[in-house]
N, C-alpha and C positions, 0 to 999 in steps of 0.2 A: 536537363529536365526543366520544362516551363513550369514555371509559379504560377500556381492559381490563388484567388483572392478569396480569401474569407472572412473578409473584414463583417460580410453579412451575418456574419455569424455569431460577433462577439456582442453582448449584452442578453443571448438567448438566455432565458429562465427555463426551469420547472419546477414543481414540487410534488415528494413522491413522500405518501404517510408510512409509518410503520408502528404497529402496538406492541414491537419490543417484548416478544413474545417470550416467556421463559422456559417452556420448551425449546425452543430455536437457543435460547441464551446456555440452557445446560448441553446441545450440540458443538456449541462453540467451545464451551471449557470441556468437551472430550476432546477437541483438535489442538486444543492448545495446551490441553493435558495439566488442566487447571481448576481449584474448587469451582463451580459452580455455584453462583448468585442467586437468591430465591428471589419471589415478585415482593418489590418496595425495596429491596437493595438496590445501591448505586450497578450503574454497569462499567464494568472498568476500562480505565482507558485505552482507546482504537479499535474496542471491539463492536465499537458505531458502525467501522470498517463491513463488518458483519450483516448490517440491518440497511435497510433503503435500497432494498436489492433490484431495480428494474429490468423482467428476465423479457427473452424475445423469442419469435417463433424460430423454426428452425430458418425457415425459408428467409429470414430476414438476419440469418447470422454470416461473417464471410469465413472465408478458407483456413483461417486462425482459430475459428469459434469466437471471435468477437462480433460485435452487430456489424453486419457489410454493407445495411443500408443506412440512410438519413433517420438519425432518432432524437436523438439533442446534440450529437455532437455529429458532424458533416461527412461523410462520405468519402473515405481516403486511398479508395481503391487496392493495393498490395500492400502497402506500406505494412511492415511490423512495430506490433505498441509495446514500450516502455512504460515502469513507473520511473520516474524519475526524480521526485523527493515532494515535499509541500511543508507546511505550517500550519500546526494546530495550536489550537488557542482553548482551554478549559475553564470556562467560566463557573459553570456548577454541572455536579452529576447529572446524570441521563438517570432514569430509574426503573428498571427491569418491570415491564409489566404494565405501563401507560402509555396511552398512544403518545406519536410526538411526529415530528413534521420533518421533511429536510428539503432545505431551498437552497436551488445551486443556480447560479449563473456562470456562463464562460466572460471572463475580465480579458483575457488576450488569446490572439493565435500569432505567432511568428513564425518565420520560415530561415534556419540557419544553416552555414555549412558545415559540418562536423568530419571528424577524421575516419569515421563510415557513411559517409555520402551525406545527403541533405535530409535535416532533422526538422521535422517541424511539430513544434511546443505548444502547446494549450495548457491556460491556466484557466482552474475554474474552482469557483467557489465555492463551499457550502457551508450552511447554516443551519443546524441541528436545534428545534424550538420544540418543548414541551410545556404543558398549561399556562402556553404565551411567553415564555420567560426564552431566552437564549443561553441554550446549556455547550454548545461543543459550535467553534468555527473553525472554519480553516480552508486551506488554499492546495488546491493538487498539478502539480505540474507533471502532466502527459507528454510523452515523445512518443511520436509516429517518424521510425525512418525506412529507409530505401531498402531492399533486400540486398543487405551486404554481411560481409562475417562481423559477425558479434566481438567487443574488445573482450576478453575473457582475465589478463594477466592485472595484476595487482602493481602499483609501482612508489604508491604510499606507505609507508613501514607503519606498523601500527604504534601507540606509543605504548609505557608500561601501564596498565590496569590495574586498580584497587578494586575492582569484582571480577569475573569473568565468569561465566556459567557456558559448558560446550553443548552445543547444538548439533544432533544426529538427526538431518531432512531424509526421513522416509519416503519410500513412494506410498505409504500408508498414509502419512503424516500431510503430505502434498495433496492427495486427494481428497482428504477431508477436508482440508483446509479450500479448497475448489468448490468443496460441498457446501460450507457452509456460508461461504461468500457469492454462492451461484456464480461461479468466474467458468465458464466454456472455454478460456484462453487452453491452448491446446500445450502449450509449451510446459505446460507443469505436468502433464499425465499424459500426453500419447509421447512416446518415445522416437517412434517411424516418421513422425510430423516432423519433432523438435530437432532432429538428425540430419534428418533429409531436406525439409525445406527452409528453416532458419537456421542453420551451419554449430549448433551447440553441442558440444561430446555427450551431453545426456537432459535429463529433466532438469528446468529451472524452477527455484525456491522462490515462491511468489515476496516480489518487492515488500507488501502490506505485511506478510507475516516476518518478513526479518524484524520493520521496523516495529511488528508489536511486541516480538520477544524482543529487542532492545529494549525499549522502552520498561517492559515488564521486570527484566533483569534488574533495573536501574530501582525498580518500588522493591525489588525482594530485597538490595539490598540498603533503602530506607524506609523501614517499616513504620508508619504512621505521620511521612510527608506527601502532602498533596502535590499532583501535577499542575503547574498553571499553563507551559507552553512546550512546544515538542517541535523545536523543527532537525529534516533532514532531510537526507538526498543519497541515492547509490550511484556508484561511482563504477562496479561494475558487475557483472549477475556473479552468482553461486550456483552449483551444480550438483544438483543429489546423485549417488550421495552423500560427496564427502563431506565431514564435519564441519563445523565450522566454532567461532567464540561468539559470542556478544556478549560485549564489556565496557567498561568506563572508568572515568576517575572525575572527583570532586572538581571543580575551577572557582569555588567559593562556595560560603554556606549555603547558599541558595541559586546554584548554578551546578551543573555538569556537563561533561563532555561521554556520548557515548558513540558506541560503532561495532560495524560489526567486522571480524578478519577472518583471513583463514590463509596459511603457508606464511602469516607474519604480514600480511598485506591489508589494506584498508579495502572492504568490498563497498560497504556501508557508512556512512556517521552520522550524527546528531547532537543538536546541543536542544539541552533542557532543562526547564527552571521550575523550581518550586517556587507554590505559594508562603 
């Protein structure tokens, strides 16, 4: 396959507002099956994930339900998209109910070769700003690869866990979670797409919603510690719908190790640290 250059690409901005609306915010805590935040509460952490949604016409989506043409990020023809992990950084809460900003630049594009054909990586950035102040940063690393079969088996043992809370991914649960993220990616709700055209035995569990019930799991079970950073990365999808865990164990007072498994296997992880 010839490499094309998009080196054009990297330093592209934009910024996209959102008034963090709390209706939209109690949509989210039905899909995550979580209290509900009223306007002047903090919003909690990754369900930013949720807001700065930029939707596109039909005519400008491709064969995945992702955008197929040029929007901020380049035009990649067939390729199927990954989430593939990033770094979040919590400076102060978001606040349900006040406009606020988010400004992303792409920082790189690479082009690698992986043991399912040629992967190629974007990282980009954003920056979540309300009444001037910088509340949520962080770094998302995108894979776009080649239409080849998906790695699906686990070969990391999971370690022991001091929480674990088990996760039942609905095709209820999935589609809401599509709803409230405006995500068109096909692979989580058409079943005849995710089958037939990207080689998966059924529906995939959106990357964004593993890592925010990991994350969530890790606050239930320390009640009245703040988030200050969240990084992770999946290592391989999950399929609704079978269960799965997301759990963790302490690595010092102000550190943890979390993930998510399922048949004793690492799908997921992340390390994260309190304020």
């Amino acid at each position: 396959m010839t490499t094309q250059d998009y080196s054009d690409w990297i330093g592209r901005e934009e910024t996209y507002p959102d008034n963090l609306d709390v209706g939209h915010v109690q949509q989210i805590a039905l899909a995550l099956d979580r209290p509900a935040p009223s306007v002047g509460d903090p919003l909690p952490p990754l369900w930013v994930w949720a807001h700065f949604v930029r939707g596109q016409p039909y005519a400008e989506l491709g064969r995945d339900g992702h955008p197929g043409r040029a929007s901020f990020l380049p035009p990649l023809g067939n390729r199927n998209r990954m989430w593939a992990g990033g770094r979040v950084h919590f400076h102060e809460p978001l606040t349900v109910g006040t406009p606020a900003q988010r400004r992303s630049t792409i920082l790189n594009i690479q082009e690698k070769q992986g043991r399912t054909g040629a992967l190629l990586f974007f990282t980009v950035q954003h920056q979540y700003v309300q009444n001037d102040r910088l509340c949520v940063s962080e770094e998302q690393d995108i894979v776009y690869r080649e239409p080849t079969a998906p790695k699906l088996d686990g070969s990391i043992e999971a370690p022991k866990a001091d929480w674990s809370t088990t996760v039942e991914p609905s095709t209820v649960m999935l589609f809401r979670y599509s709803a409230v993220t405006f995500n068109g990616h096909r692979i989580h709700y058409d079943l005849d797409y995710v089958t037939r055209q990207e080689g998966y035995p059924g529906l995939v569990v959106h990357g964004p919603l593993i890592a925010t019930l990991m994350l969530q799991a890790c606050v239930d079970a320390h009640p009245g510690r703040e988030v200050e950073s969240f990084h992770y990365r999946g290592l391989r999808p999950l399929i609704a719908p079978t269960p799965f865990q997301v759990a963790g164990r302490r690595q010092s007072e102000n550190s943890a190790q979390l993930w998510a498994e399922q048949g004793g296997t690492l799908a997921h992880q992340a390390e994260l640290t309190f304020r």
